[in-house]
BAVO-814669 format. One record per residue (C-alpha): y, z, x; residue number from 1. Coordinates in steps of 0.001 Angstrom, whole numbers. Example, Ala and Ser with C-alpha at 12.3 -4.5 7.8 and 13.67 -1.06 7.14 Angstrom:
2
PT        v        w        u  seq
PT    -4500     7800    12300    1
PT    -1060     7140    13670    2
***
This chain:
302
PT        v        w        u  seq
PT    11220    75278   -66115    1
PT    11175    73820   -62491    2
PT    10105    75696   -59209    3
PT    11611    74677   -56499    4
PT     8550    75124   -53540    5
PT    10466    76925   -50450    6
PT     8536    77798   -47192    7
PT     9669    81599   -47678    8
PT     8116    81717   -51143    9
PT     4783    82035   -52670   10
PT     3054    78650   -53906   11
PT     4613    77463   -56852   12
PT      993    77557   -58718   13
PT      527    81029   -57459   14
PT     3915    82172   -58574   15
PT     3133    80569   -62133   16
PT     -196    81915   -62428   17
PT     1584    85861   -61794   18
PT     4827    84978   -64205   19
PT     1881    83915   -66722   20
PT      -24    87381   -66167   21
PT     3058    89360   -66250   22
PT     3896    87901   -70030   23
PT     2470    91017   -72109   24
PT     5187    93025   -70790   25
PT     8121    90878   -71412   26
PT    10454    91026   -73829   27
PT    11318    87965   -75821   28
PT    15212    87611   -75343   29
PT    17436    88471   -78321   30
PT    18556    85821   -80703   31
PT    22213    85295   -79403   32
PT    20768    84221   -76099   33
PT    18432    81818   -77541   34
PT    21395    80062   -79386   35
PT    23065    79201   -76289   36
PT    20296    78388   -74813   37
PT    19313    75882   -77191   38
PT    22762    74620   -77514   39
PT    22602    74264   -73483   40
PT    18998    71525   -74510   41
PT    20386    70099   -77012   42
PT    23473    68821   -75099   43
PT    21652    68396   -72186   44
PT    21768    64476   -70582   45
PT    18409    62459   -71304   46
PT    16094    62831   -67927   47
PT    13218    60125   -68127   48
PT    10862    63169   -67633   49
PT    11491    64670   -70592   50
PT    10086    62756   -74119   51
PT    11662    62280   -76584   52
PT    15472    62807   -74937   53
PT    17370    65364   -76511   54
PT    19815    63594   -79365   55
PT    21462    66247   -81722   56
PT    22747    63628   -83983   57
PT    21713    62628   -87563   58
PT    18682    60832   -87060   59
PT    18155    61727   -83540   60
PT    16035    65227   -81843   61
PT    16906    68483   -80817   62
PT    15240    69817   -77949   63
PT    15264    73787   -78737   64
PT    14630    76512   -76601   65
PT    12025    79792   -77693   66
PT    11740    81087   -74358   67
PT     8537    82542   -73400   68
PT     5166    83809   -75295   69
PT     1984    84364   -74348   70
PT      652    82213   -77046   71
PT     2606    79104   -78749   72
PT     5291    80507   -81035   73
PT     5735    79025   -84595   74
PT     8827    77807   -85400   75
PT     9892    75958   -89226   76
PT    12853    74574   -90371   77
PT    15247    76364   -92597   78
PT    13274    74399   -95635   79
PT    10224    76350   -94077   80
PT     8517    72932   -92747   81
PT     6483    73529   -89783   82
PT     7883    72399   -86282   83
PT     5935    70176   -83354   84
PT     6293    72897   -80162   85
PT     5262    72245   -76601   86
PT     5058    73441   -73313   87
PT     3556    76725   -71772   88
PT     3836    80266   -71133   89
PT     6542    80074   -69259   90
PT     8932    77575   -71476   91
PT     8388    76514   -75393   92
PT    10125    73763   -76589   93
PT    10630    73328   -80493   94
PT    11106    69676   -81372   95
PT    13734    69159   -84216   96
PT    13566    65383   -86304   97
PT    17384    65997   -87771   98
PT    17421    63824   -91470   99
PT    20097    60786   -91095  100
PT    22078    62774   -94499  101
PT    22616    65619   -92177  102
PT    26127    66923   -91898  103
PT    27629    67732   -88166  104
PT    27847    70814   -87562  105
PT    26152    74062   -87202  106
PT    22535    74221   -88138  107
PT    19667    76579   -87400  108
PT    15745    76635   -87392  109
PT    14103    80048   -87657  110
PT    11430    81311   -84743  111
PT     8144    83674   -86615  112
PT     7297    86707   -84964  113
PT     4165    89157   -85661  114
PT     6089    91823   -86040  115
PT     9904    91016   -85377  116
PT    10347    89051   -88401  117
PT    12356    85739   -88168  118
PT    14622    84636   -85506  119
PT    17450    82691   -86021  120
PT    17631    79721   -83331  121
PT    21174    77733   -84126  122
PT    22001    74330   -82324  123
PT    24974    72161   -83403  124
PT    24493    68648   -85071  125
PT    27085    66141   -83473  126
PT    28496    63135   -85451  127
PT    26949    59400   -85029  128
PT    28192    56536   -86361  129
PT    25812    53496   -87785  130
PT    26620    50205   -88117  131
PT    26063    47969   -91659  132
PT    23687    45068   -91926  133
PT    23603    42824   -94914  134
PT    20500    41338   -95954  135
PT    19739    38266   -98442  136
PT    16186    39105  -100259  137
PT    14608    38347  -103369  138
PT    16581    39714  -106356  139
PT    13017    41215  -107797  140
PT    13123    43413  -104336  141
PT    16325    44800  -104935  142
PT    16451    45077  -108678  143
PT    12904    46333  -109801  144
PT    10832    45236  -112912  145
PT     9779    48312  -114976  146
PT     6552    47531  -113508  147
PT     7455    47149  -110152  148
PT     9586    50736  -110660  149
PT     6389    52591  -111661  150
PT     4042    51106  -109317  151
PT     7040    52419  -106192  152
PT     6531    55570  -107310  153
PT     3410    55990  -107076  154
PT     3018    54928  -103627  155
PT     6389    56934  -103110  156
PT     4521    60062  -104107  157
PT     1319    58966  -101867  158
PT     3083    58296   -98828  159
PT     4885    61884   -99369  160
PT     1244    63087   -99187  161
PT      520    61292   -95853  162
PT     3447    62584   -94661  163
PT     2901    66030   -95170  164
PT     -247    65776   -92558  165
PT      712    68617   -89737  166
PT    -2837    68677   -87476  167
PT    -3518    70432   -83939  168
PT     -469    70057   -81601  169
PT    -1074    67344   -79243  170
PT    -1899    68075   -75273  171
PT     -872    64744   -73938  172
PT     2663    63283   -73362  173
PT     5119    62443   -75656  174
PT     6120    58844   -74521  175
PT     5853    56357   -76270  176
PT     4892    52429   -75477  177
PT     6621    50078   -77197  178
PT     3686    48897   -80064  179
PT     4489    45139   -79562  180
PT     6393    43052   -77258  181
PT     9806    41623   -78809  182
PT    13325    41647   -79570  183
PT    14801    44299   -81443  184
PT    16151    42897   -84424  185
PT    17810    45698   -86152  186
PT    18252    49435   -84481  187
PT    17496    52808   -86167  188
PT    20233    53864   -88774  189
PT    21891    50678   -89650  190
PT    23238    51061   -93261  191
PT    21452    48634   -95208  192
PT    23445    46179   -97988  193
PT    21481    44210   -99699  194
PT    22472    41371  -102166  195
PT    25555    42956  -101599  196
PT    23876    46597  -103084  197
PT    24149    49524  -100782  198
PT    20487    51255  -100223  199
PT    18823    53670   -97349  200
PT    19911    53412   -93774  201
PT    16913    51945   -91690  202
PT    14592    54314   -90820  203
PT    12692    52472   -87800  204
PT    13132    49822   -85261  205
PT    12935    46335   -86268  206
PT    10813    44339   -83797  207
PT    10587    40591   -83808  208
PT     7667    38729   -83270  209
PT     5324    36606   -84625  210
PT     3099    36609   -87480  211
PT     -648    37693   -85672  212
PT      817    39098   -82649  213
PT     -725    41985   -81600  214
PT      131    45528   -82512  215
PT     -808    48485   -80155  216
PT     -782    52020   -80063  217
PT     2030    53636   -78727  218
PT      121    57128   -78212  219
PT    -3495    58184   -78747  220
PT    -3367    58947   -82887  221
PT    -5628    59773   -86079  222
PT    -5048    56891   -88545  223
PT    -4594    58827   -91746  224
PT    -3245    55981   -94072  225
PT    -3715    52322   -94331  226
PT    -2270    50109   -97605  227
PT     -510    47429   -99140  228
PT     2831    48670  -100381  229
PT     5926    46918  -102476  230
PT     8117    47639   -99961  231
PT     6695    47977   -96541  232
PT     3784    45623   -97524  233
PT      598    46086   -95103  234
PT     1307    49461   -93392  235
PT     -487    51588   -91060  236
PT      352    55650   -90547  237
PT    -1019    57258   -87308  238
PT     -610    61155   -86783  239
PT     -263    61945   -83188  240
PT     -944    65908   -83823  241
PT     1889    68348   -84788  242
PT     3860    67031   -87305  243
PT     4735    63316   -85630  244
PT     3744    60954   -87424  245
PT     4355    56751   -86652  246
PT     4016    54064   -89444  247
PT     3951    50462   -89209  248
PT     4860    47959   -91684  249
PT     5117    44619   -92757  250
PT     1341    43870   -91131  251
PT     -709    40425   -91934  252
PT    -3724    42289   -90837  253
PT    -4858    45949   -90484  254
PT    -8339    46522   -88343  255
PT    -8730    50356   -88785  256
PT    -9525    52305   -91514  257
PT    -8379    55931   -92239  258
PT   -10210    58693   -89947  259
PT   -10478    55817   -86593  260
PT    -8948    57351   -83503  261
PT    -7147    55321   -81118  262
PT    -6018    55820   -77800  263
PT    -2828    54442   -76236  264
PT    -2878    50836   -76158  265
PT    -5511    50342   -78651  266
PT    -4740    47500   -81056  267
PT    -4932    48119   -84811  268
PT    -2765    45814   -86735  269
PT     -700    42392   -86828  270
PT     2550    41703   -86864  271
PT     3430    39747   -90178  272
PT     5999    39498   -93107  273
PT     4784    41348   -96128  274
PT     6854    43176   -98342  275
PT    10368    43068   -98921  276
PT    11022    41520   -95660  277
PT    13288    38440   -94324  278
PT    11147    37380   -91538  279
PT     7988    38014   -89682  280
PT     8640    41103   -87152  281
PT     7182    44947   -87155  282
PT     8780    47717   -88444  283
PT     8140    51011   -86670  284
PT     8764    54037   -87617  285
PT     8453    57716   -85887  286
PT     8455    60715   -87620  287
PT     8983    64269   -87017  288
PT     8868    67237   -89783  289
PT     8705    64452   -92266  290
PT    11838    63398   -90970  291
PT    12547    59980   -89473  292
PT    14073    59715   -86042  293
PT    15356    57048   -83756  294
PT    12209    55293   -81988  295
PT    14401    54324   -78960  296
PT    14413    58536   -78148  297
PT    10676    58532   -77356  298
PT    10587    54876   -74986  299
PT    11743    53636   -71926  300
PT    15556    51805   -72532  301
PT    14927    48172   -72987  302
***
């Protein structure tokens, strides 16, 4: 919420500090007008000063309205996952990771409160459309060995773990730097073909570079799992507080262990070509209520 600083009215940190005091005694709006106003943020054009821009699409973020509280409101999905909100008194913002299976159209997350019971918030999920990318691996990455099966399930079911981890909301901003310098080689969402056999859309951003260069930080994070994994060979999960969550795979080296804490810029990792890759480069990853969203919403455009 902006305040515009006139000569005829009070300062605008004096203003804020009474529309904080006066919060006991004001009525959260009723659920109708939350809708629209949530509709009115998700829709809303990207402003640079606002991370990550607002994208109701599948795979993108909706930027949701709860209006004002003394306190931060909780707000969960309709699966009852918890959901990453920010701001202040005065404005709370639920952020909204939107699966790439979603279906357009009307969707809702509910709003808890003490008292009131649940509160519908709805916002509308617009259609995107992905490209296709066809990829030539080895036919023992696409077509899995019994033991090759069992041992991607078990880090299937570990990673699920690590991506349950929902710690203290975080207090500084959410955008992102880029985590290494390079040419994006394949966007969020593509729908992935390979050796001609349809599989997941790509859940990151493909960055190109070379093997050793230099991965960094792209906010100050917890790492919370490091490993070696059929797939995404040397990976790297940071939480960044509240539910997001960034992973980074493919690595030739990882120089953290789980529990370091990094701040922005920090280098942890190297860019390499492990796992079921085609070429050195880093795969990045950004998640929000274990949902994986489009990188490019939380940086600067290249």
């Amino acid at each position: 919420m902006a305040i515009q600083n006139h000569p005829s009215s009070p300062h605008p940190a004096t203003r804020r500090s009474a529309l904080i005091g006066t919060l006991g005694a004001l009525l959260l709006p009723a659920a109708p007008v939350f809708a629209a106003k949530s509709r009115a943020a998700a829709a809303s054009p990207a402003s640079s000063e606002v991370w990550p821009h607002a994208s109701a699409v599948p795979g993108g973020v909706a930027r949701l309205s709860l209006g004002t509280a003394a306190t931060r409101p909780v707000a969960r999905t309709t699966d009852d996952l918890p959901l990453l909100v920010i701001g202040d008194p005065i404005e709370w913002t639920a952020l909204v990771g939107i699966p790439l299976a979603a279906r357009p159209g009307n969707a809702h997350i509910v709003r808890r409160t003490e008292g009131a019971g649940d509160q519908p918030i709805a916002y509308a999920i617009a259609t995107k459309q992905y490209s296709e990318q066809r990829l030539k691996v080895a036919p023992g990455k696409v077509d899995l060995s019994p033991e090759d099966q069992a041992r991607y399930e078990r880090e299937r079911d570990h990673q699920a773990k690590v991506m349950a981890a929902f710690t203290e909301v975080p207090a500084h901003d959410l955008q992102m730097r880029v985590p290494v310098p390079g040419r994006r080689s394949s966007s969020f969402g593509l729908r992935r073909v390979f050796n001609g056999q349809s599989r997941n859309p790509h859940s990151g951003m493909d960055i190109a570079a070379a093997t050793g260069t230099a991965v960094r930080a792209p906010l100050p994070g917890r790492v919370i799992d490091t490993g070696d994994y059929f797939f995404n060979g040397g990976t790297v999960w940071l939480d960044h507080g509240g539910g997001l969550l960034t992973m980074y795979c493919h690595l030739s080296a990882i120089d953290v262990k789980v529990g370091d804490e990094l701040k922005t810029g920090d280098r942890f990792c190297a860019v390499g070509a492990t796992g079921r890759v085609t070429g050195p480069h880093l795969h990045w990853g950004v998640m929000l209520n274990r949902t994986m969203v489009d990188p490019a919403l939380f940086v600067p455009a290249a």
